[in-house]
N, C-alpha and C positions, 0 to 999 in steps of 0.2 A: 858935442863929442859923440862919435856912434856907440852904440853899444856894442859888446864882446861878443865875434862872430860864433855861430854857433857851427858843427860841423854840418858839411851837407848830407854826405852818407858817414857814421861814425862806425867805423871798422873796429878800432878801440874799446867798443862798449861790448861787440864781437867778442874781441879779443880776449877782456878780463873775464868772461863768461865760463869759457872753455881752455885758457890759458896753460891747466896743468894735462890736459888734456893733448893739448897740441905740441907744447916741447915732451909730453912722454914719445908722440908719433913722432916726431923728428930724431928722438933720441934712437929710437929706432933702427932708423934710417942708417945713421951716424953709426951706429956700431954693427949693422951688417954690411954696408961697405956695397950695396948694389945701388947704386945710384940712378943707372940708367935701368928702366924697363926690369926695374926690381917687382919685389910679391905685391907690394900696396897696388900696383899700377892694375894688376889685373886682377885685386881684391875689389878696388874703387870699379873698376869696369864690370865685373857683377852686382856692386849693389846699384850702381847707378842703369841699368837695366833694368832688374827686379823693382826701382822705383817708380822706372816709366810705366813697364810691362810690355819695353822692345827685349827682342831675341836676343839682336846683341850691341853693345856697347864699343867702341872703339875710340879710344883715348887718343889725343895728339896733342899738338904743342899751342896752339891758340885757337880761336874760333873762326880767326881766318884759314886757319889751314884744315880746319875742319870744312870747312867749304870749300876749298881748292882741293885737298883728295877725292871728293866725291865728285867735283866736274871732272877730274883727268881719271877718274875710273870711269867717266860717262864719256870720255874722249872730245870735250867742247877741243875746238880749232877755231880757226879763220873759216869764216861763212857761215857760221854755228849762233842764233840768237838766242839769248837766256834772256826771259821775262822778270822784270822785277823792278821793285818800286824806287822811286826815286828818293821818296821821303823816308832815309834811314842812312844811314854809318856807313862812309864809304866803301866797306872793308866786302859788302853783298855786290856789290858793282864790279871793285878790285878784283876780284877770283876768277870772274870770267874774264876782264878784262886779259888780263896777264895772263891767261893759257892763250889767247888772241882770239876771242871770240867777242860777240858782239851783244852788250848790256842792253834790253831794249824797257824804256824805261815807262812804268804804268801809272796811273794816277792812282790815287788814296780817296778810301770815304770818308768824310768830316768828321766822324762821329767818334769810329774806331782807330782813328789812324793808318789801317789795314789797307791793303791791296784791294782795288773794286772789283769787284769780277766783272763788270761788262766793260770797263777799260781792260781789264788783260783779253778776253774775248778778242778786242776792235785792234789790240795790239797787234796778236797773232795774227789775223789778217793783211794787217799792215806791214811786218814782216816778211811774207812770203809777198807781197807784192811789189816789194823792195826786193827780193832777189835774196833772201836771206833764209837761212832754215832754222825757221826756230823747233829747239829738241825739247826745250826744258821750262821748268819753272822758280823761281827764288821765292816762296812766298814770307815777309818779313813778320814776326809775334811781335808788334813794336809794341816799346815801353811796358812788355811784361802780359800783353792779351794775346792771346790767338789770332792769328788770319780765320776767314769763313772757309773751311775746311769743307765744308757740304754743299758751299756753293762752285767752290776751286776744285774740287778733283772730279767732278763732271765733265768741267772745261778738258782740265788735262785729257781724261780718256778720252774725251770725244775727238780732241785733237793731238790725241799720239802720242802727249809730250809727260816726262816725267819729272813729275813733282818733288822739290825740297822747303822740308821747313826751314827756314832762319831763326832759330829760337835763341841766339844771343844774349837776348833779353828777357827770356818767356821759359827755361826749364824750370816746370813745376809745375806750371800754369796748367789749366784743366779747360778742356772743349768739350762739350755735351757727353761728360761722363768718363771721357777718356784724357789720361795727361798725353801733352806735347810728348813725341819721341816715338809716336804708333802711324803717323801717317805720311801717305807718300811713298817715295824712294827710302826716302833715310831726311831726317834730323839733323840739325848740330845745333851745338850751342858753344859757350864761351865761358871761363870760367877766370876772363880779367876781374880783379881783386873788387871792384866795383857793383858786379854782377850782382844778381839774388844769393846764388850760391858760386862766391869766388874763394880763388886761391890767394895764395901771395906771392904770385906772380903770374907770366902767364900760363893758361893751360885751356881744352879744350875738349867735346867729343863728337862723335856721328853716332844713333843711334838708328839701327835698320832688322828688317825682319827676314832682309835676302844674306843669304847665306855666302852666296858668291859675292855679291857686294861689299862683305864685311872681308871675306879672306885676301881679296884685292888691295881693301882698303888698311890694311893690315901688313901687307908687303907694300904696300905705296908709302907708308910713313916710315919706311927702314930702307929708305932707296932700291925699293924694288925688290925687294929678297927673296930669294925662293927659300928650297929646302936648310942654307943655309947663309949667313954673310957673303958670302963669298960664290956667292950663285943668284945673280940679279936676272928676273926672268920680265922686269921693267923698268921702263925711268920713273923714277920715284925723288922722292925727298927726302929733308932728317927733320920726321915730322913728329915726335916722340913728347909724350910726360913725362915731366920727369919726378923720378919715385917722391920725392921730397913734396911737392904738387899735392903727387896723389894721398898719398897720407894725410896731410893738413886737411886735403877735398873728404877723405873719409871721415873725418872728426866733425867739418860744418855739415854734411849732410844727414848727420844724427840727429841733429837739431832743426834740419830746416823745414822740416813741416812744421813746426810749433813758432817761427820766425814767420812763415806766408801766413799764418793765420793771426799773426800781430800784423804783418805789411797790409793787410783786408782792412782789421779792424782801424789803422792811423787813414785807410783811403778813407772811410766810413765818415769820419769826422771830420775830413778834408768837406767831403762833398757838403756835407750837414752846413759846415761851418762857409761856406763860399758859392755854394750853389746863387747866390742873391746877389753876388757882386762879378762873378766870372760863373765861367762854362765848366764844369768839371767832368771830367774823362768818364765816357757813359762806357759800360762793362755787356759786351751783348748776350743775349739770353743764354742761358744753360752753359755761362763760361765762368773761371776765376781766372785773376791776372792776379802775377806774384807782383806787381807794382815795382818793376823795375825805377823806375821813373814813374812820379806824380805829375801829370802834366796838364794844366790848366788851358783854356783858350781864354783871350782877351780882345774888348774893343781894340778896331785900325786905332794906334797912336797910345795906347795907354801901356805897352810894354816897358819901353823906357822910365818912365817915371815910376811906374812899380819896381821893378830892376834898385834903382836909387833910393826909393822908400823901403823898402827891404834891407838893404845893403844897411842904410843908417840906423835900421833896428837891429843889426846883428843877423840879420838871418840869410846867408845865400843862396843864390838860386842860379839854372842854367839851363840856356837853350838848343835842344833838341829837334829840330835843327835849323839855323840862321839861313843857311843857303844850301838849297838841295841840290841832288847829284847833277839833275837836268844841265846847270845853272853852273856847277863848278870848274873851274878852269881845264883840269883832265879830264872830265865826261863829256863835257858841254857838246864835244862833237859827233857824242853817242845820239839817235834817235830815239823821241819818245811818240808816243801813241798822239795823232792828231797835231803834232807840232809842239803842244803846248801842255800846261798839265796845269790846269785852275784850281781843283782842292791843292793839291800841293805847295804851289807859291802865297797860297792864301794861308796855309796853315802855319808857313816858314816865318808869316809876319805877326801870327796872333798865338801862338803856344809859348808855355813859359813852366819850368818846372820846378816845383819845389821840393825840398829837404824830403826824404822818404829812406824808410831802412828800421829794421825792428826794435831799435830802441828809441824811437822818440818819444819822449816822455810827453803824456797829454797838457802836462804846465807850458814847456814848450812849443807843441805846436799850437795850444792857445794865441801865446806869444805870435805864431807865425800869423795865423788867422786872423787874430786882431790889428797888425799890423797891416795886412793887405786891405781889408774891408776899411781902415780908416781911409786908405789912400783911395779905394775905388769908389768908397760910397759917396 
């Protein structure tokens, strides 16, 4: 008989922490009666600002549409290439796709999971020698680290193009001194319930230091609006937080530095505890990752059977991701750099993630540790 699954992320243990905390912010809500683009929304949007130490904050409805405003304030079309990896969540590919622009897809370092800078490099060329203009960059924070932000926006200025973080995964995380949300164009992240720092439900922001890019992005989440509703000065969307969001978002972000600094210390013990049997997620100098995802590498062929040796201890786990963008049925007809993309499809077969999130109790993840090293060792 297996044993009693354990959660993979417990949002629950969240929950009971802050519980009276979050129905007073709801109650809130509830008895002023501003549901839409009420005070929380643009309370949450200063402090989540002042957390980065971007200018400014701009709240919207998911982390997809947080990337979809900031291409149609950049104007991506048809003949427009946007760089970016393949190994991530379809939703970085999606955004350009759907304004009809062209996803040109980079490979990944082994190490970091991150965008390589001399695959995006060999991209760009490859693009414009395909006929295609590439304007931009997607670079993805996977599973909670930074992209090489020192080595990526050289490339950018040197070749024109302007740079987005994908931090989806990665608000909070910190690059040689500075958090995610300062570099580049503009930021976004995501604040599905999942997330390091999620809501309950969806929600999302873009964080930037241009001024005009924020006031645009600002009237693009209101279908365009100028000086009032009823004065659209663009096509836009209904790309909105909704207060209810925002407020729950302002009561986890009190707490979420003191939650990245437990997600640190359960990687710490991961690595300690697995390093001898699996690869464990190397973190690169002068960075922290909020450990969105714990994500292991494994020998060709040993996934599976870890997968099932887990499962039958109670403990789940999930792969991030089985089949990348290159390779999926809607992209596949998109180009990647060189044809092909070798860290990527090698990584799609050997990464494997386990249970991460600030209450895992160290009895448990013994439990997990023990469990895997019986099966690998």
């Amino acid at each position: 008989m297996s044993a009693p699954m354990m959660p993979f992320i417990d949002l629950a243990a969240q929950r009971t922490r802050i519980a009276d905390r979050i129905e007073e912010a709801v109650r809130k809500v509830i008895h002023h009666g501003a549901y839409i683009m009420g005070p929380e929304v643009f309370e949450l949007e200063k402090q989540l600002a002042a957390y980065c130490g971007a200018k400014h904050a701009v709240s919207c409805a998911s982390g997809t549409d947080a990337l979809t405003l900031v291409l149609l304030a950049k104007g991506v079309k048809p003949g427009v290439a946007v760089l970016c990896p393949s190994f991530t969540f379809a939703a970085t590919a999606e955004a350009v796709a759907l304004l009809g622009g062209t996803p040109f897809f980079v490979d990944v370092l082994p190490d970091t999971f991150n965008i390589d800078p001399q695959s995006l490099a060999a991209a760009i060329a490859e693009a414009r020698q395909a006929g295609l203009n590439p304007e931009g960059v997607i670079a993805v924070d996977l599973f909670g680290q930074p992209a090489d932000y020192d080595a990526i926006e050289p490339i950018c200025a040197r070749e024109n193009l302007w740079l987005i973080g994908d931090a989806a995964q990665s608000f909070g995380a910190t690059y040689r001194g500075r958090k995610l949300g300062t570099f580049g164009l503009a930021t976004t992240t995501s604040f599905f319930p999942a997330k390091p720092l999620g809501a309950y439900g969806d929600g999302g922001a873009i964080f930037t230091d241009d001024d005009e890019l924020a006031n645009v992005l600002r009237s693009l989440r209101v279908h365009g609006q100028g000086a009032d509703k009823y004065d659209n000065v663009r096509i836009g969307v209904t790309g909105r937080l909704d207060t209810m969001q925002a407020a729950v978002l302002i009561e986890k972000l009190a707490i979420f530095p003191d939650e990245i600094v437990a997600r640190d210390a359960i990687a710490a013990r991961y690595a300690e505890g697995l390093r001898d049997v699996a690869i464990p997620p190397m973190v690169a100098q002068g960075c922290q990752s909020v450990w969105a995802q714990y994500t292991i590498r494994l020998k060709p062929g040993q996934r599976d059977g870890l997968v099932a040796a887990l499962k039958a201890a109670g403990v789940p786990t999930a792969c991030y991701y089985p089949v990348p963008l290159h390779r999926q049925t809607a992209y596949r007809a998109f180009p990647c750099v060189g044809g092909e993309l070798p860290i990527t499809d090698r990584l799609a077969q050997e990464v494997l993630s386990l249970p991460m999130h600030p209450y895992l109790a160290p009895e448990a993840q013994a439990r997990i540790i023990e469990a895997a090293k019986k099966h690998l060792a």
